[in-house]
DRENDREN-835567 format. One record per residue (C-alpha): residue in three letters; x, z, y; residue number from 1. Coordinates in Angstrom, 3 decimals, m for minus. Example, Ala and Ser with C-alpha at 12.3 -4.5 7.8 and 13.67 -1.06 7.14 Angstrom:
<pts>
> ALA/12.300/7.800/m4.500/1
> SER/13.670/7.140/m1.060/2
</pts>
This chain:
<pts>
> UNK/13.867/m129.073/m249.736/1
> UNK/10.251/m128.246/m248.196/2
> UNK/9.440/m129.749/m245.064/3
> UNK/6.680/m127.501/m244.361/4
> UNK/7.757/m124.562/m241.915/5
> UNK/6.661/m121.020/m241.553/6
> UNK/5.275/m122.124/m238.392/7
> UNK/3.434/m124.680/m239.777/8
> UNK/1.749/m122.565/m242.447/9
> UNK/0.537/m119.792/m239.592/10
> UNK/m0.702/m122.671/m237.831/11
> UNK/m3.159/m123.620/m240.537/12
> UNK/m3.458/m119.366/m241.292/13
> UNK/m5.373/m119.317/m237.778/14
> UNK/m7.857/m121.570/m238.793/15
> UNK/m9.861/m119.088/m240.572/16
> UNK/m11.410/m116.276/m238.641/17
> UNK/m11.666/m113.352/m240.635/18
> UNK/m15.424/m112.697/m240.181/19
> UNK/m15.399/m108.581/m239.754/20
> UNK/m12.129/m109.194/m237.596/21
> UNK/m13.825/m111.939/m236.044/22
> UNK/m10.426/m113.015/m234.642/23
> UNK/m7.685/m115.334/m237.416/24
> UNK/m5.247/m113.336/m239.193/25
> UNK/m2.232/m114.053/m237.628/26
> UNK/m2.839/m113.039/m234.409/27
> UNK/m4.909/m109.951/m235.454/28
> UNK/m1.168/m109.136/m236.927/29
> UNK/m2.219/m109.023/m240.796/30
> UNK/0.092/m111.822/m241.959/31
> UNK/3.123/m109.442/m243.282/32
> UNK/5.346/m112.423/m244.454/33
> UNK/5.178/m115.969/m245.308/34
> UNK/7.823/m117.209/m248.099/35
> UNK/8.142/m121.034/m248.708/36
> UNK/10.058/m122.091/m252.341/37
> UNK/10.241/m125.830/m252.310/38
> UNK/6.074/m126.980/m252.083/39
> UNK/5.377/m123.137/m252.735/40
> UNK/3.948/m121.140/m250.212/41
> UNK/4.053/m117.359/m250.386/42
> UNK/1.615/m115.449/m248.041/43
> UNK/1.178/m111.098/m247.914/44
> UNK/m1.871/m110.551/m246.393/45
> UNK/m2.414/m106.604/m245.032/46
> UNK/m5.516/m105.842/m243.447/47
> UNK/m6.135/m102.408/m241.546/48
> UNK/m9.675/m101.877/m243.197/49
> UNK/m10.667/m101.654/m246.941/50
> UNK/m11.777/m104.870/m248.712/51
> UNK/m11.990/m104.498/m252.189/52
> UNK/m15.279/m106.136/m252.663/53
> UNK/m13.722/m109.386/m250.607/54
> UNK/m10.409/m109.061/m251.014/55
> UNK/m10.313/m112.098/m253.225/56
> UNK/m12.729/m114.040/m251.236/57
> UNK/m10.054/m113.720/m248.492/58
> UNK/m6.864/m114.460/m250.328/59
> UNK/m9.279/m118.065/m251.207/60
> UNK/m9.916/m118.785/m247.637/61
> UNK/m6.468/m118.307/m246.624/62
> UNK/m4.917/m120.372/m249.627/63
> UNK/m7.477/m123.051/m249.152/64
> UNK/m5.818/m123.532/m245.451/65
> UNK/m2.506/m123.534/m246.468/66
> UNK/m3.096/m125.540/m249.662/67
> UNK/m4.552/m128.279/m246.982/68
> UNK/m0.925/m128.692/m245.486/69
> UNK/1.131/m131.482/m246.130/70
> UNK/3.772/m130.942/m248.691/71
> UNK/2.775/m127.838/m249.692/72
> UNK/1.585/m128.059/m253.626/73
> UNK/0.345/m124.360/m254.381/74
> UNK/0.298/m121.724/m252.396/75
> UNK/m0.038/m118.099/m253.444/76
> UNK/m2.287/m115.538/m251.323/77
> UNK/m1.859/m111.471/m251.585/78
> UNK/m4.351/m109.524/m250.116/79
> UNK/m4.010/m106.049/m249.472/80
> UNK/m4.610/m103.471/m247.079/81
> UNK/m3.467/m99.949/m245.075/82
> UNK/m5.183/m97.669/m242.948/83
> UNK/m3.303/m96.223/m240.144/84
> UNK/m4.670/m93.238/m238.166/85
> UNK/m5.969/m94.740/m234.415/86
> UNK/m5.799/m92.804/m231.238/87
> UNK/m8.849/m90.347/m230.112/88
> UNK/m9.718/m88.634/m226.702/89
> UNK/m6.462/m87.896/m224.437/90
> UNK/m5.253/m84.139/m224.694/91
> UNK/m6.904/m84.305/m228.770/92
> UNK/m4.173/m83.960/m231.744/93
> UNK/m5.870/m85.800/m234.860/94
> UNK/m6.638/m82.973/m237.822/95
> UNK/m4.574/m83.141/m240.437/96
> UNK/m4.674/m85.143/m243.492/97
> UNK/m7.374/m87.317/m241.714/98
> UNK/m6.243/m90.365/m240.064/99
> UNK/m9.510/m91.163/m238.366/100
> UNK/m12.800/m89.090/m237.496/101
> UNK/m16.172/m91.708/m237.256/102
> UNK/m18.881/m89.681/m235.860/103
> UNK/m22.277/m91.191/m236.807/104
> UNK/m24.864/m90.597/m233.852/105
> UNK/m28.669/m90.990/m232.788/106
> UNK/m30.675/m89.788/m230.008/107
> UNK/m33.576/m89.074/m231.656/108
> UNK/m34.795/m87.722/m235.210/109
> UNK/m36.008/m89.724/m237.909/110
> UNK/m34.071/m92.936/m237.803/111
> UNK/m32.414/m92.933/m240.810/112
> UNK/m29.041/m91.252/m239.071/113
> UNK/m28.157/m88.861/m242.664/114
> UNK/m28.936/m91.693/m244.979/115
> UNK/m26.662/m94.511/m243.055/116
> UNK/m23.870/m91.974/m242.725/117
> UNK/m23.902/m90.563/m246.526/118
> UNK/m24.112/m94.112/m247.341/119
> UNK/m21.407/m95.660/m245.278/120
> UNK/m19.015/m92.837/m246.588/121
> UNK/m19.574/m94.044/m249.762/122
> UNK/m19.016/m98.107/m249.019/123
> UNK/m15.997/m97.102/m247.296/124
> UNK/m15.442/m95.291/m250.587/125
> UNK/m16.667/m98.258/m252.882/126
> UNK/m14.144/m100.713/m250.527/127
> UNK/m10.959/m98.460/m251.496/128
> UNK/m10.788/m96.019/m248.960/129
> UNK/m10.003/m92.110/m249.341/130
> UNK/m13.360/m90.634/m247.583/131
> UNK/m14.656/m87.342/m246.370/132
> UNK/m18.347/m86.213/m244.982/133
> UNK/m18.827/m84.078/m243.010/134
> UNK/m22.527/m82.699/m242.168/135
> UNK/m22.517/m81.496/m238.651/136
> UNK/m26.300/m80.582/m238.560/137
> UNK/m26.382/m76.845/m238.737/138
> UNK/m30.182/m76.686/m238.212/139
> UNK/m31.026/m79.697/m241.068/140
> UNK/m28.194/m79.921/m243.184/141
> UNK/m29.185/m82.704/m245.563/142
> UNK/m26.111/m84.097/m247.218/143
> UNK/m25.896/m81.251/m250.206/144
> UNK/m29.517/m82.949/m251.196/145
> UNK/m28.301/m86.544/m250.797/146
> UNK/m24.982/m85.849/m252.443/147
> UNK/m26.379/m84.260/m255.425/148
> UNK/m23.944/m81.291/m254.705/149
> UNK/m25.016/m77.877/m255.902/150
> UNK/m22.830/m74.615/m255.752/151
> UNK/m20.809/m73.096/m253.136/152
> UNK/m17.340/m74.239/m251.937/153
> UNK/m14.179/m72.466/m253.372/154
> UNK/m11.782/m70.742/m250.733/155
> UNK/m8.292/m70.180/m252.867/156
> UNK/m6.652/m68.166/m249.605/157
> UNK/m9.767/m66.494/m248.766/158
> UNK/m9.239/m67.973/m245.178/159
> UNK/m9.969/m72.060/m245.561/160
> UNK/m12.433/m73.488/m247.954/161
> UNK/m11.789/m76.450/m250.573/162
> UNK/m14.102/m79.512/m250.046/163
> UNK/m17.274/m80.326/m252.772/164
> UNK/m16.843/m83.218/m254.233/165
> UNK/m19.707/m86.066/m255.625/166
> UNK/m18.837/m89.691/m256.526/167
> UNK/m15.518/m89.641/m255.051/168
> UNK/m16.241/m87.978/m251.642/169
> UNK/m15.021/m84.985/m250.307/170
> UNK/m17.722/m83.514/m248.872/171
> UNK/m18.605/m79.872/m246.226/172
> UNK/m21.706/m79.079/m244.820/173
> UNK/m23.250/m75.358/m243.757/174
> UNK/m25.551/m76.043/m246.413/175
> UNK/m23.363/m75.416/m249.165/176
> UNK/m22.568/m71.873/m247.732/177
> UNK/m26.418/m70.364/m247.416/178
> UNK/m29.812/m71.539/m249.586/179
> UNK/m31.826/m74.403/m248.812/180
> UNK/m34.571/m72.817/m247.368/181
> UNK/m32.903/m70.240/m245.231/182
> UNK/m33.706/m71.211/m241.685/183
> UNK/m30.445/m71.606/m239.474/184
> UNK/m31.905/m69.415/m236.215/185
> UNK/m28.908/m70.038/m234.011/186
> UNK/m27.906/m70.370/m230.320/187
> UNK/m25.556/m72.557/m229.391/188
> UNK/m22.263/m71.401/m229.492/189
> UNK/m22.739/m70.025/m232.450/190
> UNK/m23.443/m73.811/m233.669/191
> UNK/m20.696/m75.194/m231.984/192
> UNK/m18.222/m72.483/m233.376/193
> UNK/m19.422/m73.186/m236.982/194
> UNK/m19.075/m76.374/m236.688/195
> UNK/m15.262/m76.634/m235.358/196
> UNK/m14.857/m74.394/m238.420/197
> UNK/m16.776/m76.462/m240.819/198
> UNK/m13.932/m79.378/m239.696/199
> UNK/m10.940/m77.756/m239.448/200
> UNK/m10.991/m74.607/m242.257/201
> UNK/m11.774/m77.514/m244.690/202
> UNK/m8.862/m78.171/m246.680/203
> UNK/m9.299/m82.276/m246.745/204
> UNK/m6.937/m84.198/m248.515/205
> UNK/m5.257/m87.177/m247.333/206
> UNK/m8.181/m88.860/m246.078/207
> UNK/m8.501/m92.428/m244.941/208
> UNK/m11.749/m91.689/m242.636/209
> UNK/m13.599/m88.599/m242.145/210
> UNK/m17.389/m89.888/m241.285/211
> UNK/m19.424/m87.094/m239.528/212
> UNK/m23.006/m86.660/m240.041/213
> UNK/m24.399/m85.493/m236.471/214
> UNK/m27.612/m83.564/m235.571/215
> UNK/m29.692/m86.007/m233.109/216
> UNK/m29.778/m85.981/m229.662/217
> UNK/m26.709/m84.964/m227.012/218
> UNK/m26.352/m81.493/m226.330/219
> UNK/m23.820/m78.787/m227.365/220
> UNK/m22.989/m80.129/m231.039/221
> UNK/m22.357/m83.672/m229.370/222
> UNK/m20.649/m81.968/m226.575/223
> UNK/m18.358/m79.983/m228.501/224
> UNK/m17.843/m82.992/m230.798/225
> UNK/m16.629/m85.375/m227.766/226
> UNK/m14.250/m82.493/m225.899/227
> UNK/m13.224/m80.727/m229.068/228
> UNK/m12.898/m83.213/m232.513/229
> UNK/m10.423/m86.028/m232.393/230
> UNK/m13.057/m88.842/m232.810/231
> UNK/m11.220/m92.490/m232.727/232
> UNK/m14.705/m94.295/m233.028/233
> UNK/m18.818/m93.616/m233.267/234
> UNK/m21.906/m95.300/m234.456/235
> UNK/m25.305/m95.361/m233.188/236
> UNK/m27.866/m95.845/m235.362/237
> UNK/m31.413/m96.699/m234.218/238
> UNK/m34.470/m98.369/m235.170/239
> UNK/m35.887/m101.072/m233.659/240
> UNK/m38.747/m99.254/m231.966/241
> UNK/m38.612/m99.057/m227.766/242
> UNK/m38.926/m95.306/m227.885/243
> UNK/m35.749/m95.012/m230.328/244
> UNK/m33.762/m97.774/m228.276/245
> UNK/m34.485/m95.980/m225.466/246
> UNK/m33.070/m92.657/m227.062/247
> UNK/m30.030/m94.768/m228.914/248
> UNK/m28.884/m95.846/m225.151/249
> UNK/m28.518/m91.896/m224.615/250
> UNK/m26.403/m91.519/m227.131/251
> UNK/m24.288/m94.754/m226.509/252
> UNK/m23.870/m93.853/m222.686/253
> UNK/m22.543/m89.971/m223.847/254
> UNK/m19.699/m91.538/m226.109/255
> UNK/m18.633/m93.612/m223.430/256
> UNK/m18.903/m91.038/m220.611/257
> UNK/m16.214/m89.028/m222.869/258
> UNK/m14.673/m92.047/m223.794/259
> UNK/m15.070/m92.053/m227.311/260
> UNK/m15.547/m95.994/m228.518/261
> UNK/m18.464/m96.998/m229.820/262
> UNK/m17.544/m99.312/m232.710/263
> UNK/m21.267/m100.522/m232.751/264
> UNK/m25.007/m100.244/m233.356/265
> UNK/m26.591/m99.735/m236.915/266
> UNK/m30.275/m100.947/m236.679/267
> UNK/m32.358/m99.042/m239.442/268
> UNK/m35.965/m99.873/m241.062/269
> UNK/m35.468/m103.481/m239.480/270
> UNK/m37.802/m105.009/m242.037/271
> UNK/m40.434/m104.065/m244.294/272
> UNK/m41.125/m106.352/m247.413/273
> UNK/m44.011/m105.631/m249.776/274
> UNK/m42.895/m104.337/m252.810/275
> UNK/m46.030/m106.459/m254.552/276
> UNK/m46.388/m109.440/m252.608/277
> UNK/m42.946/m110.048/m250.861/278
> UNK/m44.622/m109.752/m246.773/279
> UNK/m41.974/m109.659/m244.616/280
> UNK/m43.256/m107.191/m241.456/281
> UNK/m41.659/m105.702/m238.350/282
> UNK/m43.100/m102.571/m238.277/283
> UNK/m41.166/m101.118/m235.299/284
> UNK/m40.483/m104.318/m233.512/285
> UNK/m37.899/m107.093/m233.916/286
> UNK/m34.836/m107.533/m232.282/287
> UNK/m33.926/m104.047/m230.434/288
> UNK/m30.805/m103.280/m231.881/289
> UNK/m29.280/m107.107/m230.962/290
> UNK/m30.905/m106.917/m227.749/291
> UNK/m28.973/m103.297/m227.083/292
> UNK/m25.730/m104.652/m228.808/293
> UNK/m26.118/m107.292/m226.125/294
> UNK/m26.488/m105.223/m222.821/295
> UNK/m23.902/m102.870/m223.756/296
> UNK/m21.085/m105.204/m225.096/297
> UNK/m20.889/m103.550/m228.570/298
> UNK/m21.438/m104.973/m231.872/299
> UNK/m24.840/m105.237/m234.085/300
> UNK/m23.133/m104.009/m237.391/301
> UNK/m26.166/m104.870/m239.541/302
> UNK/m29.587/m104.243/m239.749/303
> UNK/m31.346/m102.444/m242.643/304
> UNK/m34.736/m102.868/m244.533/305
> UNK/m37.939/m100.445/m244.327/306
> UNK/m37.283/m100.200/m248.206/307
> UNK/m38.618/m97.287/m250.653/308
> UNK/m35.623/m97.393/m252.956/309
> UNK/m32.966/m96.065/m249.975/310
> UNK/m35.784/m93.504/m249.742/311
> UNK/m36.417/m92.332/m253.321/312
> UNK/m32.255/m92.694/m254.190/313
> UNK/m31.334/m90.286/m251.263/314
> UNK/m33.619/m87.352/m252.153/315
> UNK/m33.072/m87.667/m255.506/316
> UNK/m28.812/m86.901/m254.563/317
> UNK/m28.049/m90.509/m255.695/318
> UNK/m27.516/m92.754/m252.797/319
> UNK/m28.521/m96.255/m253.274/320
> UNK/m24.592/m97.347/m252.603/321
> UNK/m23.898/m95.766/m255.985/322
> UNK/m27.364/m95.933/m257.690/323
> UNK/m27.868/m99.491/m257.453/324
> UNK/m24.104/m100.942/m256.355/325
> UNK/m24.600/m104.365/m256.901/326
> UNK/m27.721/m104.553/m255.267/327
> UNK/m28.523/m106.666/m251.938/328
> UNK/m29.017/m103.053/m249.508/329
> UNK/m25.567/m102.063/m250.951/330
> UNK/m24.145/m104.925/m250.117/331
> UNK/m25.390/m104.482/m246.285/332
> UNK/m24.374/m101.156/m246.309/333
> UNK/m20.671/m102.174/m247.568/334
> UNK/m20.366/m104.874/m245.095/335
> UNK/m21.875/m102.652/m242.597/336
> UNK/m18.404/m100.465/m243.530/337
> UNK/m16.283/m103.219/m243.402/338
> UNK/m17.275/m104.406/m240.004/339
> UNK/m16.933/m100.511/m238.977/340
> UNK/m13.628/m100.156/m240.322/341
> UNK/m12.542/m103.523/m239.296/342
> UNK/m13.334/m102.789/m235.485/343
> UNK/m11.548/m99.341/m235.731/344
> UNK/m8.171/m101.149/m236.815/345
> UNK/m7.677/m103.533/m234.058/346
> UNK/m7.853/m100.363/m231.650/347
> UNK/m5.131/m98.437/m230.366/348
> UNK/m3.015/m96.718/m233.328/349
> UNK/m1.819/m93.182/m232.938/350
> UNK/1.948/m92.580/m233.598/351
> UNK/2.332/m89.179/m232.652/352
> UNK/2.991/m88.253/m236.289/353
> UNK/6.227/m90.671/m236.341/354
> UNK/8.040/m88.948/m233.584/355
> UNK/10.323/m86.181/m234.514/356
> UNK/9.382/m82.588/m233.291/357
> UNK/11.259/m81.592/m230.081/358
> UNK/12.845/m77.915/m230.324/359
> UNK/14.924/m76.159/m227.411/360
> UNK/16.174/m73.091/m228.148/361
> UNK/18.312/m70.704/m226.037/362
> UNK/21.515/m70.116/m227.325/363
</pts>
């Protein structure tokens, strides 16, 4: 007969704070079931956010609590997780076969937006998720470049078109559909239209998140974006530099005026260490992106070097997340995901798909 109780065993669960929840376990709601066997302890872990890369690390953590109880001899720890689909803007149906839409934002050009998003997509990917990009900058598409892609996209109905695809991501972008050089010499509702097209005549399949790549700035595409795309969360990224602070606030302040949450602040070119001596510099300051995190009550996600590999991997169509996967920026950019995802889960969830449909008919 054990004498150690379920209670008991929660008790010493929520003693570890899961560090991208930043809340314990149990009361985040990821404990699924506890079974005790005599001095054996049973625990399912389910977590809302991919965490393949630290999925054992966590089942170790939680073991090492319960293992710590009296009476309890070994304790077994299963860690899995589940995405569900979270709630967007009100009077917004989420697209379907995408359970959630994470727009990825700047206010101003040349901060790194393209390479963050194509390489968050693919940590999400690398962490177990199904993903999807989209590229939502009609004027600079960049992602068929980053993602290697080359071709045009099939359309089997001749009215919807079937997604590229490059190291595991289902991918859309305008730039698949003319040439690379071809100037886009549009006016705004023309971009707007395209790119509620581009999102829902894509035939995506069964994905997990949907990250979209936005143009900078907030006008019609960001607009359109926030009244028109069910978006359950969005990311500013920004470099530590006043001028592009002062832009990132832009952007921050739009999401929330439409009430889209911001699920935190991606601080780019943070660093710069000499590739021959090992220097650490700030080039564009130190500190910004915490110091905005701060004011605005959102969370610093991670902060990113000045670094010429991220550089060379991008143009080349090989993104440094699958290029060099092991490496120390890949692991920023995964736990940059994590933290990302992790925030999205403990929002609202969106159970409109779980209620039956509702038919009246006149008989």
């Amino acid at each position: 007969m054990s004498t150690v109780t379920k209670e008991q065993v929660e008790a010493a669960i929520k003693g570890y704070v899961e560090p991208h929840l930043e809340k314990d376990l149990v009361s985040a709601g990821c404990v699924k079931s506890v079974e005790i066997e005599g001095d054996r302890v049973k625990v399912a872990v389910v977590l809302g956010f991919p965490v393949k890369s630290v999925a054992a690390e966590i089942g170790a953590k939680v073991r090492e609590a319960v293992e710590g109880l009296d009476g309890v001899g070994a304790a077994e720890v299963d860690v899995t997780w589940s995405v569900a689909a979270h709630s967007v803007q009100k009077a917004l149906k989420p697209i379907d076969n995408v359970k959630n839409i994470i727009a990825v934002a700047s206010g101003k050009g040349g901060v790194g937006k393209s390479t963050t998003a194509v390489n968050l997509a693919l940590a999400l990917s690398a962490e177990g998720a199904k993903v999807g990009l989209l590229d939502a900058d009609i004027y600079g598409p960049s992602q068929p470049r980053m993602l290697g892609i080359t071709g045009k996209p099939e359309s089997k109905d001749g009215s919807t078109l079937e997604p590229m695809n490059s190291y595991h991501l289902q991918a859309m972008s305008i730039g698949f559909l003319i040439d690379e050089e071809t100037p886009m010499i549009w006016r705004g509702p023309m971009v707007t239209q395209a790119l509620e097209q581009l999102l829902n005549d894509t035939n995506w399949s069964e994905l997990d998140y949907l990250v979209i790549d936005l143009p900078p700035g907030t006008g019609d595409t960001q607009l359109t974006l926030a009244q028109k795309v069910p978006v359950s969360g969005a990311i500013i990224v920004t470099t530590p530099q006043d001028i592009a602070l002062l832009d990132a606030r832009k952007g921050l302040k739009m999401f929330q005026k439409v009430e889209v949450p911001v699920l935190g602040i991606v601080e780019n070119m943070s660093i710069h260490i000499c590739s021959k001596c090992g220097h650490e510099e700030h080039i564009f300051g130190e500190g910004g992106g915490k110091a905005m995190a701060e004011q605005f009550g959102v969370q610093l996600l991670g902060s990113l070097p000045l670094d010429i590999d991220i550089r060379e991997e991008t143009d080349s169509g090989k993104p440094t997340v699958v290029a060099q996967p092991d490496s120390r920026i890949s692991d920023i950019y995964k736990e940059i995901a994590r933290k990302t995802a992790a925030k999205l889960s403990l929002q609202a969830k969106d159970y409109a798909a779980k209620f039956p449909r509702i038919v009246i008919q006149n008989n």
